[in-house]
N, C-alpha and C positions, 0 to 999 in steps of 0.2 A: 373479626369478620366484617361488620358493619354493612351485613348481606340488610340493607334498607327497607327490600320486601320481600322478605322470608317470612312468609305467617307461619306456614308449619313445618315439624321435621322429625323423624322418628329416625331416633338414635338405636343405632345396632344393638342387643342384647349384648353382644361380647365386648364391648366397654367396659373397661372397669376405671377408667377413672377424668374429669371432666376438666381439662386444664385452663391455664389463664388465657383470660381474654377471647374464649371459644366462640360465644356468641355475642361478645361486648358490639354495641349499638346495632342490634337488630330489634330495631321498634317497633315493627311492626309482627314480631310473635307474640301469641296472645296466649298459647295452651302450652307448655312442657312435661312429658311424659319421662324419668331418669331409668334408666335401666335397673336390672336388681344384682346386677354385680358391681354397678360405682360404690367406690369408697370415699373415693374422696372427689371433691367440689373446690376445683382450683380461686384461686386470684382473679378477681373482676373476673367470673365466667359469663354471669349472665348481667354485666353492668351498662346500665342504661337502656336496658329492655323496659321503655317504658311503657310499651303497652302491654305486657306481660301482666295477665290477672292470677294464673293459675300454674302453680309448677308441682311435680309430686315427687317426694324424694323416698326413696324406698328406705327399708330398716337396716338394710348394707352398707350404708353411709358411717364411718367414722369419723371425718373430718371435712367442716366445710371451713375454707381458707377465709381472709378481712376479705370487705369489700367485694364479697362472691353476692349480691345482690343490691349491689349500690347503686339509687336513680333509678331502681324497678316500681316506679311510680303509681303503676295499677295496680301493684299487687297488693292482693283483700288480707286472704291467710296463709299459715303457712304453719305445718307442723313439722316439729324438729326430731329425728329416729332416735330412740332409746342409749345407741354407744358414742352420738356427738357428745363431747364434755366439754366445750367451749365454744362459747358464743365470740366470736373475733370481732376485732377493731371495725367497725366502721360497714360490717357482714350487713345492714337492714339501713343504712344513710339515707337518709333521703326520700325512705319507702313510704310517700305521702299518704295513699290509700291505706296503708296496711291495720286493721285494724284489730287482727286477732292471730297471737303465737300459742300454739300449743308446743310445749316442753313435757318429752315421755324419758326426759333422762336425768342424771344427778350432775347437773350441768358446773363445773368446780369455777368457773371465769367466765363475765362478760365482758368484752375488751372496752374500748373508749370509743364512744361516740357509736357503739353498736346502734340504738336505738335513733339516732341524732335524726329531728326535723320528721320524725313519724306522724304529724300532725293529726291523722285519725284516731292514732293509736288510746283507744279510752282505758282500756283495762289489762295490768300485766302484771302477773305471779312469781313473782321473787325465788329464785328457789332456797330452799335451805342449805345447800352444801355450798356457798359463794359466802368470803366473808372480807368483802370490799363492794361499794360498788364506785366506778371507775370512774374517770373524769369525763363529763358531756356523757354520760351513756344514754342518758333522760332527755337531755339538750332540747327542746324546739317543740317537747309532743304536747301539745296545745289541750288535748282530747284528755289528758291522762288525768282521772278526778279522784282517787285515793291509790296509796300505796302503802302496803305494810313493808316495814324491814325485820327479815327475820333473824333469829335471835343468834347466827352465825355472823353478821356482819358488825364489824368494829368499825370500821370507817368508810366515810361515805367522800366522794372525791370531789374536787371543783368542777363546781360547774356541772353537777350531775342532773340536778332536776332545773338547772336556769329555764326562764321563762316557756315553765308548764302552767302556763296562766288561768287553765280550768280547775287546777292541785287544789281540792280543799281539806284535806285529811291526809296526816301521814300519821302514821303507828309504828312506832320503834317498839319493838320486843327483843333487842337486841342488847348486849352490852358494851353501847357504841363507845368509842374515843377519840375519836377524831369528826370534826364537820368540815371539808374543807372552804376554801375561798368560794362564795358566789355560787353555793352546793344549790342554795334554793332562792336564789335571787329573780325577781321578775314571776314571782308564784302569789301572782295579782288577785288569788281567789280561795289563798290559803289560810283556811277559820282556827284551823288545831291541831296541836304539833307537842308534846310532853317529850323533853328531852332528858333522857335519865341520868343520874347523877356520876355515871363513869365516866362522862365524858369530859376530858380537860382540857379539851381543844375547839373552839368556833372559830375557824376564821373569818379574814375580812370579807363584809361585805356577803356574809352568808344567805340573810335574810332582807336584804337591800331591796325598797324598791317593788 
């Protein structure tokens, strides 16, 4: 749409589902209210709603698609309904404000670069039923000052926590094997880190830096 000043919009009840690019670059909406019959949250719906502080997504939601809030630069929170099972690629990019997810589901995948340049973002809960985390998913969040991996995760991807420069604590509980390339490189504030002994893989340049 790129409706430039559209602040508000009350979406019909009889929607059931929020497709790509519906309201991509309408900057100036600030409140979103989702119907309780959406399912699904298409591709770049709400991308680059940067003034966007507030969206509510009902418990009818099973799928929100990558990049369905990417560049939503105001947005504070944002809780995830119980039957999403996947955090998609690149779904929160950008979301510089954002600095609190709540997750009410057994969420099985976060794609790459979900999290990417959340720079507020200080504290986030790992779920247990994920047993990678992706490449870039951590990428850029400046705020992020400890993180546990739990004990379902085996490998941790490139470039997943690169410069989270406030990381001073990470806690593996896991029975990782793999660290990729540059997983924690630029983690300029990172004091302590016990890496257990299943793992037979650091790559380059893990800890660079």
């Amino acid at each position: 749409l790129q409706c430039t000043s559209l602040t508000h919009i009350d979406i019909p009840s009889s929607i059931t589902k929020i497709e790509s690019k519906t309201f991509e670059g309408c900057t100036s909406l600030k409140e979103i209210i989702i119907p309780s019959l959406v399912t699904e949250i298409k591709y770049k719906a709400f991308s680059n709603c940067s003034n966007l502080t507030q969206i509510t997504i009902p418990s009818s939601v099973t799928k929100i698609e990558s990049c369905a809030f990417i560049q939503c630069s105001s947005l504070v929170k944002i809780v995830l309904p119980s039957l999403v099972e996947m955090i998609e690629p690149k779904t929160f990019y950008m979301c510089k404000s954002l600095e609190e997810i709540t997750i009410h589901s057994p969420i099985k995948r976060i794609g790459y670069s979900a999290f990417k340049h959340c720079t507020s973002l200080k504290q986030f809960t790992l779920p247990s039923t994920i047993n990678e985390i992706e490449r870039k998913v951590f990428h850029g969040c400046e705020s992020l000052k400890e993180i546990v991996i739990p004990s379902t995760v085996t490998r941790i991807g490139y470039k997943a926590f690169d410069s989270c420069t406030s990381l001073e604590k990470i806690s593996i509980l896991s029975e990782l094997t793999h660290i990729y390339d540059y997983a924690f490189s630029r983690c300029s504030s990172l004091q302590q880190i016990t890496i257990p002994s299943s793992v037979f893989t650091i790559g380059q340049g893990a800890f660079k830096d």
